[in-house]
RODO-2510 file (C-alpha; in nm, 4 decimals, decimal comma):
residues 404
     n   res          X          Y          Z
     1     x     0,8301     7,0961    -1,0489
     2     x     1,1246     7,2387    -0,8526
     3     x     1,1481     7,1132    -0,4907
     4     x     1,2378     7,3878    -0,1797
     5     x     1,5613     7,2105    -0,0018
     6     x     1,5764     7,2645     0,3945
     7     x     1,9305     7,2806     0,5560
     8     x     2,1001     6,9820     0,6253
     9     x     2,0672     6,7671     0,8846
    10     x     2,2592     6,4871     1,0968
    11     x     1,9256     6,2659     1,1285
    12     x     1,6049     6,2080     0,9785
    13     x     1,3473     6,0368     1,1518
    14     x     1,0173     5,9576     0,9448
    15     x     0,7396     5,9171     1,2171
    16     x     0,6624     6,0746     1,4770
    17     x     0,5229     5,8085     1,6990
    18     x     0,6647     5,7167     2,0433
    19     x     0,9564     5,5671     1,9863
    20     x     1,0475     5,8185     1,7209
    21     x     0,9973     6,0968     1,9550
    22     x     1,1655     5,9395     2,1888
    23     x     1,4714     5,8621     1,9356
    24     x     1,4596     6,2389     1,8618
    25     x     1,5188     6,3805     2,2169
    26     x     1,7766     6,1622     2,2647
    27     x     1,9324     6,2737     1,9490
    28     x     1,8802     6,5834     2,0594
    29     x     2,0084     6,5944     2,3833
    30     x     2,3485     6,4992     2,2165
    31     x     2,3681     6,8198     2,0212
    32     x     2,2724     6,6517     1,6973
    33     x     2,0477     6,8458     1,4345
    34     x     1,7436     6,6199     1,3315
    35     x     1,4429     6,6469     1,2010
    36     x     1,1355     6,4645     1,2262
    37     x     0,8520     6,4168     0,9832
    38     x     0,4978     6,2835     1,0696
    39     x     0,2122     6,2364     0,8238
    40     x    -0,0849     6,2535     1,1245
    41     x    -0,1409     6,6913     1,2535
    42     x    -0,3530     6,5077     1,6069
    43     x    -0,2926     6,2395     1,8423
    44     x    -0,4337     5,9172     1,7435
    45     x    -0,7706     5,8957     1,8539
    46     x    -0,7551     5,5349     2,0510
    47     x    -0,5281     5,5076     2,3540
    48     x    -0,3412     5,1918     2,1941
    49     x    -0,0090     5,0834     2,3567
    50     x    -0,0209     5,1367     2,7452
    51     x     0,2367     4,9236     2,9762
    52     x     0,5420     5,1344     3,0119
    53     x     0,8000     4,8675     3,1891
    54     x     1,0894     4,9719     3,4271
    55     x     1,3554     4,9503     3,1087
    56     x     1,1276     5,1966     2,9574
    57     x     1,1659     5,4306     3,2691
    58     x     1,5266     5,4175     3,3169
    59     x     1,5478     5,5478     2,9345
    60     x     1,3078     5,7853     2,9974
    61     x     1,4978     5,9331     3,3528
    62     x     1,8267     6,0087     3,1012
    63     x     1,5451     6,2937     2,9641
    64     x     1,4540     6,3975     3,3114
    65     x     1,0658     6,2341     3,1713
    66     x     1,0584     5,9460     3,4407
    67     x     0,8826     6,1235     3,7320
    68     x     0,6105     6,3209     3,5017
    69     x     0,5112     5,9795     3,3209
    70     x     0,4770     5,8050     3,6992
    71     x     0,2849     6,1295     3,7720
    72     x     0,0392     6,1052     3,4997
    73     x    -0,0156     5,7064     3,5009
    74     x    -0,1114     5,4239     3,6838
    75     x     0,0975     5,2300     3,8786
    76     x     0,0391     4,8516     3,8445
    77     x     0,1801     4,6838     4,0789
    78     x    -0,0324     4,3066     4,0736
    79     x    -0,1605     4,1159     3,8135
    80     x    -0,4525     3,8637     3,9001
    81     x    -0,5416     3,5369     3,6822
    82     x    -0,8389     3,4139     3,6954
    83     x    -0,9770     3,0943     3,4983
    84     x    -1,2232     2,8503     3,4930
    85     x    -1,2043     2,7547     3,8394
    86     x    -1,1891     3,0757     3,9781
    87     x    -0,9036     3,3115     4,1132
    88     x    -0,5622     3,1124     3,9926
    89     x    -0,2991     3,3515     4,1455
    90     x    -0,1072     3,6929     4,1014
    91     x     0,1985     3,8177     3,9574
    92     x     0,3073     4,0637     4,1481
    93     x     0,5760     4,3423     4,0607
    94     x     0,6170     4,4221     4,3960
    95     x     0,9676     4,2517     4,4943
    96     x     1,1143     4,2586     4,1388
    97     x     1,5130     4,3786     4,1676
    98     x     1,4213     4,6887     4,0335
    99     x     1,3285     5,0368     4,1356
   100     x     1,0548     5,0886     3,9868
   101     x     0,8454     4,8032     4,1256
   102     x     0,5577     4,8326     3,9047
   103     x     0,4033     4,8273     3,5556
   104     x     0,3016     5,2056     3,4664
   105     x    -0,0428     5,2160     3,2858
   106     x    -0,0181     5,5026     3,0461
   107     x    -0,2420     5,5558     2,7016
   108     x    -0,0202     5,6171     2,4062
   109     x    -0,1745     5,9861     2,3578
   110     x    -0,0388     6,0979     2,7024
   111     x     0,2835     5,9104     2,6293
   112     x     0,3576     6,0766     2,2719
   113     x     0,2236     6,4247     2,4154
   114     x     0,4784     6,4260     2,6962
   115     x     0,7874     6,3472     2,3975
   116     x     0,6722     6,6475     2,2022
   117     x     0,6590     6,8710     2,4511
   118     x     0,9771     6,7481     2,5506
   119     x     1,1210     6,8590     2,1773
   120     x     1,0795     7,2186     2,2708
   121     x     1,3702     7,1673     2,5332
   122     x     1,6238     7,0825     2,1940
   123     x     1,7131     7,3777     1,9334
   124     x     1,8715     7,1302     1,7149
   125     x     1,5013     6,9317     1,6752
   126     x     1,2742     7,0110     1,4083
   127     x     0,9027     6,8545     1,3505
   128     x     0,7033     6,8685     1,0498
   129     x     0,4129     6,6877     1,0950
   130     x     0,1262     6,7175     0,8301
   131     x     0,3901     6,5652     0,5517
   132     x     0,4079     6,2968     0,3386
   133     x     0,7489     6,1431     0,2719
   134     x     0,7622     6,0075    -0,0836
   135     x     1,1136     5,9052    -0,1221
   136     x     1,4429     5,8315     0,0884
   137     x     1,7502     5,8118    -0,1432
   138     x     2,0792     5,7550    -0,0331
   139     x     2,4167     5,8939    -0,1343
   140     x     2,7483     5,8112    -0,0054
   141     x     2,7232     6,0591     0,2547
   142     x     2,4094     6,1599     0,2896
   143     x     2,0672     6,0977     0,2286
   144     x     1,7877     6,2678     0,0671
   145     x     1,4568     6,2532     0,1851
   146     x     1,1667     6,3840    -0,0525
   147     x     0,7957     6,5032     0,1515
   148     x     0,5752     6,6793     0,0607
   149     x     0,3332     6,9058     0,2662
   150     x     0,1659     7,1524    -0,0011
   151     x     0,4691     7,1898    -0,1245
   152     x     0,7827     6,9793    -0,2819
   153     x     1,0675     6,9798    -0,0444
   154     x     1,3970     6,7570    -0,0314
   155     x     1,6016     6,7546     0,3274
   156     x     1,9446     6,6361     0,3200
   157     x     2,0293     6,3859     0,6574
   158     x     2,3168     6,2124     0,6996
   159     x     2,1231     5,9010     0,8596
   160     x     1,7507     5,8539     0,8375
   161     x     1,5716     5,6491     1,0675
   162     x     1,2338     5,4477     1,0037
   163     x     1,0128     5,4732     1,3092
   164     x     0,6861     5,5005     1,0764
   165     x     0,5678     5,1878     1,2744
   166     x     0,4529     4,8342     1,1919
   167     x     0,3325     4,8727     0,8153
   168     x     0,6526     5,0858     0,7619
   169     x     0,6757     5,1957     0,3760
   170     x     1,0420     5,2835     0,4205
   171     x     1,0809     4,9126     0,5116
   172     x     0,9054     4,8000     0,2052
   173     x     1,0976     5,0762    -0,0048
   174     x     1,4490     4,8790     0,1349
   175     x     1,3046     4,4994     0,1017
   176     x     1,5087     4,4053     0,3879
   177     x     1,4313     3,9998     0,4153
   178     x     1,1978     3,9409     0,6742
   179     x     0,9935     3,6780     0,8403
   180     x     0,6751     3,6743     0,9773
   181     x     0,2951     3,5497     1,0094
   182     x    -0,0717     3,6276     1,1192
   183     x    -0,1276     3,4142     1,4626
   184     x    -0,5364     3,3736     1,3731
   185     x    -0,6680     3,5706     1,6520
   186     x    -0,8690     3,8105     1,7005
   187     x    -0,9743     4,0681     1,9724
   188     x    -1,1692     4,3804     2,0149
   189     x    -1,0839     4,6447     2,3167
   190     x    -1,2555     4,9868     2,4082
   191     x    -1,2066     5,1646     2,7505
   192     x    -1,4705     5,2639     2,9910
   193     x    -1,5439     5,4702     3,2867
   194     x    -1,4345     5,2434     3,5403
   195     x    -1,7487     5,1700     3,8005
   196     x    -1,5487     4,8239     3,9587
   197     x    -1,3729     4,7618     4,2495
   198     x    -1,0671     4,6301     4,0950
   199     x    -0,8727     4,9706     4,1688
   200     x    -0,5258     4,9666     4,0297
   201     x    -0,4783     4,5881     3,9659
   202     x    -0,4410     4,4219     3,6382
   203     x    -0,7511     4,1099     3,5874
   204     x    -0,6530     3,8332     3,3069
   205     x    -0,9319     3,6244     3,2925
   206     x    -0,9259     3,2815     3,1089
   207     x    -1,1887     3,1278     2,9861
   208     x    -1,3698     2,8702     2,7598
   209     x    -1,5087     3,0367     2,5138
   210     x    -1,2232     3,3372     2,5475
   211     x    -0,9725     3,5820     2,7157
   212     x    -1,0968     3,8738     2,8564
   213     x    -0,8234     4,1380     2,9726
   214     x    -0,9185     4,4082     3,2091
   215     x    -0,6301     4,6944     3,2926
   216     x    -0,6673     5,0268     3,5060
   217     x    -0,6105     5,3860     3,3431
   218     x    -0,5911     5,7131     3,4425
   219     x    -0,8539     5,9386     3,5341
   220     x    -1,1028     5,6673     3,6755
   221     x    -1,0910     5,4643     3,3644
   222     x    -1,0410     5,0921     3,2702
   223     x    -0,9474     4,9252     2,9702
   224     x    -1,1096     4,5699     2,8282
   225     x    -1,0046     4,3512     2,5912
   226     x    -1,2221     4,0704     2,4980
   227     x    -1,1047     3,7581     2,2373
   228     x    -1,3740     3,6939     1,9531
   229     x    -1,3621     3,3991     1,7204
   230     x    -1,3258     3,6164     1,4105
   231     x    -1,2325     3,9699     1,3273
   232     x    -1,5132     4,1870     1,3522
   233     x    -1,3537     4,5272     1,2044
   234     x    -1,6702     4,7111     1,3631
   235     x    -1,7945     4,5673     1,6808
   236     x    -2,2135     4,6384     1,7594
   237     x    -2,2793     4,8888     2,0569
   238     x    -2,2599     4,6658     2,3450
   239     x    -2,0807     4,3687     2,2139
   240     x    -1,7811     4,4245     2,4548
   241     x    -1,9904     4,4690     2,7538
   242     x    -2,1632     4,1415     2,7068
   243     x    -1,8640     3,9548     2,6458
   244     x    -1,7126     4,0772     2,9767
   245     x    -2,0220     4,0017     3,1400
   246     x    -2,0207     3,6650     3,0166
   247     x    -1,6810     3,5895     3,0680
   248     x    -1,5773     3,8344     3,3779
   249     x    -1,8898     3,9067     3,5740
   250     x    -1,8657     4,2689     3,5410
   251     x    -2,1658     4,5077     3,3918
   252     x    -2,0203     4,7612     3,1737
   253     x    -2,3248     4,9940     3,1045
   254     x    -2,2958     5,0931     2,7403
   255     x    -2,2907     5,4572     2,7863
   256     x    -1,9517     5,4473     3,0133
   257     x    -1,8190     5,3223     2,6587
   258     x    -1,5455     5,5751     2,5671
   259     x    -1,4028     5,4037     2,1696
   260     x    -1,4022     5,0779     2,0694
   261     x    -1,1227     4,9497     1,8063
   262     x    -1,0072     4,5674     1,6744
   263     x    -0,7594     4,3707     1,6199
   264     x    -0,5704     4,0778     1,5196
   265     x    -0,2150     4,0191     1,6663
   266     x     0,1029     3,9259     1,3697
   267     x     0,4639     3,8843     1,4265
   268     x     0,7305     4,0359     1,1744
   269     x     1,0789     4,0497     1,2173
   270     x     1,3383     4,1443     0,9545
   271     x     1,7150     3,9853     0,9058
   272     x     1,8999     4,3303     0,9354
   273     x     1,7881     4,6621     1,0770
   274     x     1,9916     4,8639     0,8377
   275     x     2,1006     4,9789     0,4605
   276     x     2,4045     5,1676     0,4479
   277     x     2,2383     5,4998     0,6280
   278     x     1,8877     5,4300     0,6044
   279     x     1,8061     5,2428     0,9755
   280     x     1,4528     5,0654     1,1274
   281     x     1,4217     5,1185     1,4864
   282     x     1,0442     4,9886     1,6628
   283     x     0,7614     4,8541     1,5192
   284     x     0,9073     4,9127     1,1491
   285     x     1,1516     4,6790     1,1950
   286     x     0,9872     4,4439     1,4226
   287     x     0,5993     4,3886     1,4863
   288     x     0,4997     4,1690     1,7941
   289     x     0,1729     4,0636     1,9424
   290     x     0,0381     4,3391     2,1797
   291     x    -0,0881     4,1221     2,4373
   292     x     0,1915     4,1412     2,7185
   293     x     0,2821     4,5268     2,6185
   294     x     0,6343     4,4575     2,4894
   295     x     0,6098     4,6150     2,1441
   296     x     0,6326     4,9404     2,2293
   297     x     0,8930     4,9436     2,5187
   298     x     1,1363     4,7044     2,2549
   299     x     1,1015     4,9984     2,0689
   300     x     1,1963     5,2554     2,3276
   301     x     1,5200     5,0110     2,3950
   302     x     1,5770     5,0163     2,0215
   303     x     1,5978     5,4094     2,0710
   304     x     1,8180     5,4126     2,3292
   305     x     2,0825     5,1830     2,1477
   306     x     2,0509     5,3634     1,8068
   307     x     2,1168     5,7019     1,9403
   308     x     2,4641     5,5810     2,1180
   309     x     2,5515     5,4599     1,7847
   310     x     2,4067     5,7769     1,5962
   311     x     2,6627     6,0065     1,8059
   312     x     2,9586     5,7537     1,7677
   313     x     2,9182     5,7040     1,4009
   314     x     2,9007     6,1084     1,3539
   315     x     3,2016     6,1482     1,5679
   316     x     3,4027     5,9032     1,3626
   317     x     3,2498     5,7726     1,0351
   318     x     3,5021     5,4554     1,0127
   319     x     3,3179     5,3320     1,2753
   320     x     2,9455     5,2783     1,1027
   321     x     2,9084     4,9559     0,9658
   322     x     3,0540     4,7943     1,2731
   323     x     2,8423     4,9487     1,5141
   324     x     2,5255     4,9230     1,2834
   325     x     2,6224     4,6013     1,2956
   326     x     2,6021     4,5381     1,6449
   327     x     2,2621     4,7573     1,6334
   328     x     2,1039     4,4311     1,4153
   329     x     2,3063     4,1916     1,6195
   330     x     2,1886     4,2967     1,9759
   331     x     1,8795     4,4522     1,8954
   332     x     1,7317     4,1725     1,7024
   333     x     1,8509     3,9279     1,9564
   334     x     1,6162     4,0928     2,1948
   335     x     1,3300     4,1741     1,9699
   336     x     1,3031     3,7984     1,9307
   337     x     1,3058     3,7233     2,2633
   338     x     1,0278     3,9711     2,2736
   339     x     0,8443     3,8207     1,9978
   340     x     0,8587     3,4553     2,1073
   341     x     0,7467     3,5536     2,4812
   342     x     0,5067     3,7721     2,3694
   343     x     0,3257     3,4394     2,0721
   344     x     0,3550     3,2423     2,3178
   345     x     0,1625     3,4249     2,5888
   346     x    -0,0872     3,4878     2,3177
   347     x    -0,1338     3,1397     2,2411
   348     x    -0,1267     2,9849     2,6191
   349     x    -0,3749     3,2301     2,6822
   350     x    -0,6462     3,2382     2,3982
   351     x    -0,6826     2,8373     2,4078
   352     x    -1,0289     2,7490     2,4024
   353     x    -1,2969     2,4780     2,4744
   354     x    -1,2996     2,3221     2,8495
   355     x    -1,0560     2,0672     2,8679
   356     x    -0,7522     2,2941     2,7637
   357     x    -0,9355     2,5240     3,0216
   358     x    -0,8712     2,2714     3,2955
   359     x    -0,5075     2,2344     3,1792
   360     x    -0,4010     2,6166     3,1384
   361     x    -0,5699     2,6333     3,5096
   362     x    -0,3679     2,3412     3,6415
   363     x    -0,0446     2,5403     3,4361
   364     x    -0,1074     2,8922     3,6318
   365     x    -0,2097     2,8074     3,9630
   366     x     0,0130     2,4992     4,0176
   367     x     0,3612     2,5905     3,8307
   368     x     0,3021     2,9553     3,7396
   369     x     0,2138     3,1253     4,0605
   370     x     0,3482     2,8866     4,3276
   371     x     0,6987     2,7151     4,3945
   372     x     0,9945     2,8685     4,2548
   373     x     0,8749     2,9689     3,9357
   374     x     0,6700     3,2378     4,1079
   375     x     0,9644     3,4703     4,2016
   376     x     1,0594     3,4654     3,8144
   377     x     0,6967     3,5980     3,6851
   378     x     0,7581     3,9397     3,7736
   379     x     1,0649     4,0218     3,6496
   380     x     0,9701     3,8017     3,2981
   381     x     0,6643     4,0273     3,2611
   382     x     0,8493     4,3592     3,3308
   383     x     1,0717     4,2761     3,0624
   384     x     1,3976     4,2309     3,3246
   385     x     1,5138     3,9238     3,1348
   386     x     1,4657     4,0275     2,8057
   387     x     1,8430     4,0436     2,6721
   388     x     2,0363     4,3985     2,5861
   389     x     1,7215     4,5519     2,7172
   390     x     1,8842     4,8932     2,8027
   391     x     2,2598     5,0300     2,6670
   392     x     2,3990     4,9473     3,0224
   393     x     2,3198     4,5477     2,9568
   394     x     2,5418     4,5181     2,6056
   395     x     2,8542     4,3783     2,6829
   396     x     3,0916     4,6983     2,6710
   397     x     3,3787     4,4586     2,5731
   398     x     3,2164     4,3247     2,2630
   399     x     3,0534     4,6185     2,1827
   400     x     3,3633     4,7666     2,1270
   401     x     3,5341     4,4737     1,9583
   402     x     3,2558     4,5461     1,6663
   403     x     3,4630     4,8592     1,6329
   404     x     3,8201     4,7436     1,6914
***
């Protein structure tokens, strides 16, 4: 069957989820020709990731995005635990050294509508979406990407990029050496018209028998997420509402119920991040528990690094396996940060049974959110201290000593 070629291109990046739309605007706001392929034709029908950090937003002001994300979300700017014995304490994100003293609350929809509409500002960008890519082979200066989308078609790339998220075939096409593991919990979440009084503040409640988490979205919503003991792939009408009623205090009539979805949290990080000119940038190269929202934003930090390098490398070839080098090196230094603080979040905070109870609310209202420790709980949460967290944190000097 003969296959219809497309013109060449400088990048390829196979998915077009957030962090590959935002990879692709940054690309293309360099000049450089790339084209993006996505399997899905809608936006995914759950709201998934929503905590956009202030990293996140300073990548997102170098594409003029920052003020119409802040426009359409929710700014969070405290976070209140409760446990057992009642309100613990807050982390608050009002005094952290940052501008942008606040968690934005944004559903993953809004978030990857704004990045495509921002591909219309780039000539060089094309999206296919609709496609199936069934093969990525590489040459010795280029690559050739096989999709199909009624049709047999080939597109030659120079690099191509993996953002096609956390069960990535590309990855499994490379077998990069990874580690990783299920963490044996389980949750379910669904948002709901938001009748409360909690306005724009973040609840965490910790319980006995459970975690429930309770977050504000736009337009008057609210979303829950309730631990269960076991997955439960499709959750009973009601189940979530109970639970939170249970655990929280709060009714949540059924009918304000807007999805439902489950899930249970892994970790997966691989040894490299590239292979030759084939690259993983976000969740395809490293998967982290959701609870603490620092999957998606280590992906958009990913982005930002991997397009410097991009337009370096395609300035001055000699210069690509050092710099994809320091891509791995600095990258994966700070997606494990992100992974550890994220498991171990997960697991101080879905212990169960009353006398760990007493202990985790000894742990938060005692150390967490009072002494000195407190001043450090903000900028921990809004990812501040995660290392190489935005281009302007890698040392310059041994950045370029990768290339000397």
């Amino acid at each position: 069957m003969n296959c219809t070629a497309l013109p060449p291109f400088d990048v390829a990046i196979i998915g077009a989820g957030p962090v590959g739309l935002l990879l692709a605007s940054l690309l293309g706001a360099k000049g450089l020709r790339v084209l993006v392929l996505e399997r899905r034709t809608e936006l995914p029908a759950h709201s998934q990731a929503i905590g956009i950090t202030p990293p996140s937003l300073k990548i997102l002001a170098k594409l003029g995005l920052d003020d119409e994300f802040i426009r359409r979300g929710v700014l969070v700017r405290d976070c209140h635990l409760h446990g057992e014995s009642g309100h613990l304490g807050c982390v608050s994100f009002r005094d952290i050294p940052d501008e942008h003293r606040f968690i934005l609350s944004l559903p993953q929809t809004h978030t990857v509508a704004v990045l495509q509409e921002k591909l219309r500002d780039h000539s060089t960008i094309t999206l296919r979406a609709g496609v199936e890519v069934t093969e990525v082979r590489q040459g010795d200066s280029q690559c050739a990407i096989s999709f199909n989308d009624g049709t047999p078609r080939v597109a030659q790339a120079r690099y191509v990029v993996a953002c096609d998220g956390a069960r990535s075939r590309v990855r499994e096409w490379l077998k990069l050496k990874s580690t990783g593991r299920n963490y044996g919990v389980h949750f379910i979440m669904g948002d709901f018209v938001d009748r409360t009084s909690l306005k724009h503040e973040a609840h965490l409640y910790f319980t006995a028998q459970g975690t429930i988490e309770s977050f504000p979205l736009p337009g008057g919503l609210r979303r829950w997420i309730a631990q269960t003991r076991e997955r439960i792939d499709c959750p009973p009408a009601g189940l979530l509402g109970q639970l939170v009623k249970k655990r929280a205090g709060f009714e949540l009539p059924p009918e304000d119920q807007l999805n439902q979805s489950s899930f249970s949290p892994r970790r997966l990080n691989c040894e490299r991040y590239h292979d030759r000119r084939v690259i993983l940038c976000g969740d395809a190269a490293h998967v982290m528990s959701p609870i603490g929202g620092q999957g998606m934003n280590t992906g958009f930090a990913d982005a930002e690094f991997l397009a410097n390098v991009l337009d370096t490398i395609l300035l001055d070839q000699s210069r690509a396996e050092p710099l994809l080098a320091a891509y791995d090196r600095y990258r994966g230094k700070a997606a494990r940060t992100a992974i550890h603080r994220a498991g171990l979040g997960m697991w101080f905070g879905t212990w169960t049974g009353k006398p760990l109870s007493v202990i985790r609310d000894f742990v938060i209202r005692h150390l967490l959110c009072r002494g000195p420790i407190r001043h450090h709980m903000g900028p921990y949460y809004a990812m501040l201290t995660i290392p190489y967290n935005t281009i302007e944190r890698v040392p310059v000097d041994a950045l370029k000593s990768q290339t000397a």
